[in-house]
Backbone as a chain_set.jsonl record, in Angstrom:
{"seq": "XXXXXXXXXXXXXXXXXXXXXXXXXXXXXXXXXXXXXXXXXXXX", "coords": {"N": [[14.439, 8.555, 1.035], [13.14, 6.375, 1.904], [10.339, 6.296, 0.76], [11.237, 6.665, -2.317], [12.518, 3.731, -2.526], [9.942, 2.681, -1.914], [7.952, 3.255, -3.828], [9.435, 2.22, -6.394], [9.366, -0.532, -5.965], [6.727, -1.588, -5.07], [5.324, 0.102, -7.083], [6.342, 0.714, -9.562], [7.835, -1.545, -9.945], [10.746, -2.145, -10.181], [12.124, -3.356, -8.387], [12.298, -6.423, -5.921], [11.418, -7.456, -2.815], [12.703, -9.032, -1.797], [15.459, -7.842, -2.904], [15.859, -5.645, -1.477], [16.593, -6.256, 1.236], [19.237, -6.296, 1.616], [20.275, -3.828, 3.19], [19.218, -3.549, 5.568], [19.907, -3.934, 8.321], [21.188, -1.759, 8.301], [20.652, 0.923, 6.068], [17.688, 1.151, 5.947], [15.601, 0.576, 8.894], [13.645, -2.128, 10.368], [11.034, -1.927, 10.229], [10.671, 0.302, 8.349], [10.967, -1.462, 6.516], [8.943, -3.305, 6.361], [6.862, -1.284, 5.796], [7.685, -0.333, 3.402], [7.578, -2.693, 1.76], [5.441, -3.79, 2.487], [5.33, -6.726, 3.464], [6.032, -8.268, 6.207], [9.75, -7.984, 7.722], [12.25, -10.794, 7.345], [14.941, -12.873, 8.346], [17.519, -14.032, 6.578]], "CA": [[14.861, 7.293, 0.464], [11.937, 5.424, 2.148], [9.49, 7.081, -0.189], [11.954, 5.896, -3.014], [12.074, 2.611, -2.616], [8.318, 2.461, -1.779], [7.945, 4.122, -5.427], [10.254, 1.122, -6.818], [8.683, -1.982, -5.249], [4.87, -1.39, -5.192], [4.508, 1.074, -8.437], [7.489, 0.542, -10.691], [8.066, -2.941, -9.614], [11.628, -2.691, -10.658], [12.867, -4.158, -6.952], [11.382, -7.17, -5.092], [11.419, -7.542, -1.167], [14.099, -9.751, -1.746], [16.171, -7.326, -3.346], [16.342, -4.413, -0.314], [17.12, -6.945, 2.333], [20.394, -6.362, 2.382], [19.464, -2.345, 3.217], [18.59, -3.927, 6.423], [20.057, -2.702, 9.158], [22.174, -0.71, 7.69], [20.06, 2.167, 5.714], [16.433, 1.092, 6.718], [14.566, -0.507, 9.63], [13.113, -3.879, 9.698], [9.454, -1.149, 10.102], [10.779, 0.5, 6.902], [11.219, -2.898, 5.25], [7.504, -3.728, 5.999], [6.075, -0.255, 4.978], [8.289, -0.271, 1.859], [7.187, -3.794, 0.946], [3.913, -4.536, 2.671], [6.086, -7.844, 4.364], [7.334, -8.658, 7.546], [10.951, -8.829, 7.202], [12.718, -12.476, 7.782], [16.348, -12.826, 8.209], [17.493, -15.105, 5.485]], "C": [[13.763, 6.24, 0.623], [11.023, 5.51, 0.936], [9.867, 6.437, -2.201], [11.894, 4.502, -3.546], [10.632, 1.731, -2.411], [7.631, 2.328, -2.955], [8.263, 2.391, -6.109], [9.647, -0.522, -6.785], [7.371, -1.611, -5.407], [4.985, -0.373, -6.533], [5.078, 0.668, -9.286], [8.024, -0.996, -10.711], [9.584, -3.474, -10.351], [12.956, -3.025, -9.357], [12.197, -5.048, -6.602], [12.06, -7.063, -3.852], [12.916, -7.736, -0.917], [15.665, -8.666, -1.932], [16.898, -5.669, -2.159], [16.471, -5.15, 1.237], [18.345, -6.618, 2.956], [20.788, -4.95, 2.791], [19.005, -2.597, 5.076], [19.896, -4.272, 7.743], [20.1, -1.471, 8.915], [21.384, 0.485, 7.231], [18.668, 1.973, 6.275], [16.008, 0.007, 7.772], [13.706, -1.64, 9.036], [11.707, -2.817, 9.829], [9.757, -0.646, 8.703], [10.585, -0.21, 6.315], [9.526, -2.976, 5.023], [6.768, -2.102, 5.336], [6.591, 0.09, 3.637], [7.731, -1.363, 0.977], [5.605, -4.497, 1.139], [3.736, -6.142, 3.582], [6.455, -7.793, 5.681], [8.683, -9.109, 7.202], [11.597, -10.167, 8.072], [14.155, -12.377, 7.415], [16.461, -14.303, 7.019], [17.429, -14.648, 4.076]], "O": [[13.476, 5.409, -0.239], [11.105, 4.591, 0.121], [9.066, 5.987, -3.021], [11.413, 4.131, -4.617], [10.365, 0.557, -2.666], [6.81, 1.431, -3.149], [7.373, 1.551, -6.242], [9.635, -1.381, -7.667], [7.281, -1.15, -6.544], [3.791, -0.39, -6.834], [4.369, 0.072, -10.097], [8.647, -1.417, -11.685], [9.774, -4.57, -10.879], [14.183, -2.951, -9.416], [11.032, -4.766, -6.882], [13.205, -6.613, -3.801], [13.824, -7.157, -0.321], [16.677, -8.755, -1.236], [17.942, -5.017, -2.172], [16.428, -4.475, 2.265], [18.635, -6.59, 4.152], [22.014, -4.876, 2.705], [18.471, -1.669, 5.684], [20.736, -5.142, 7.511], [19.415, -0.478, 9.159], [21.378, 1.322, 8.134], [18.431, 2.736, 7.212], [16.056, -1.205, 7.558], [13.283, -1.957, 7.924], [11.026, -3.356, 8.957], [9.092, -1.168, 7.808], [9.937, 0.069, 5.306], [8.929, -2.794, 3.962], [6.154, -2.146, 4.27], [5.929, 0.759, 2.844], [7.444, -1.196, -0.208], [4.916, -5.254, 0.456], [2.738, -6.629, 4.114], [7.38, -7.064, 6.039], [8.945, -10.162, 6.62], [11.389, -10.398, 9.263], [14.541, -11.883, 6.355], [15.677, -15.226, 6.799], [17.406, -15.471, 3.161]]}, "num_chains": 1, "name": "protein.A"}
């Protein structure tokens, strides 16, 4: 799924950062978040 949304956001650009936040706990780590998006994630 990581791999996935990695795909999505950086290649296909049909997610922004913003958009897998709420993924956060719940299916991926706040380390997933940044290697999926390239961000540090920020609550908010």
């Amino acid at each position: 799924m990581i791999e996935l949304l990695k795909t999505e956001v950086q290649i296909w650009k049909t997610l922004k950062a913003k958009d897998i936040k709420i993924y956060v706990p719940a299916i991926i780590t706040q380390d997933d978040f940044k290697t999926i998006t390239g961000e540090d994630f920020e609550e908010g």
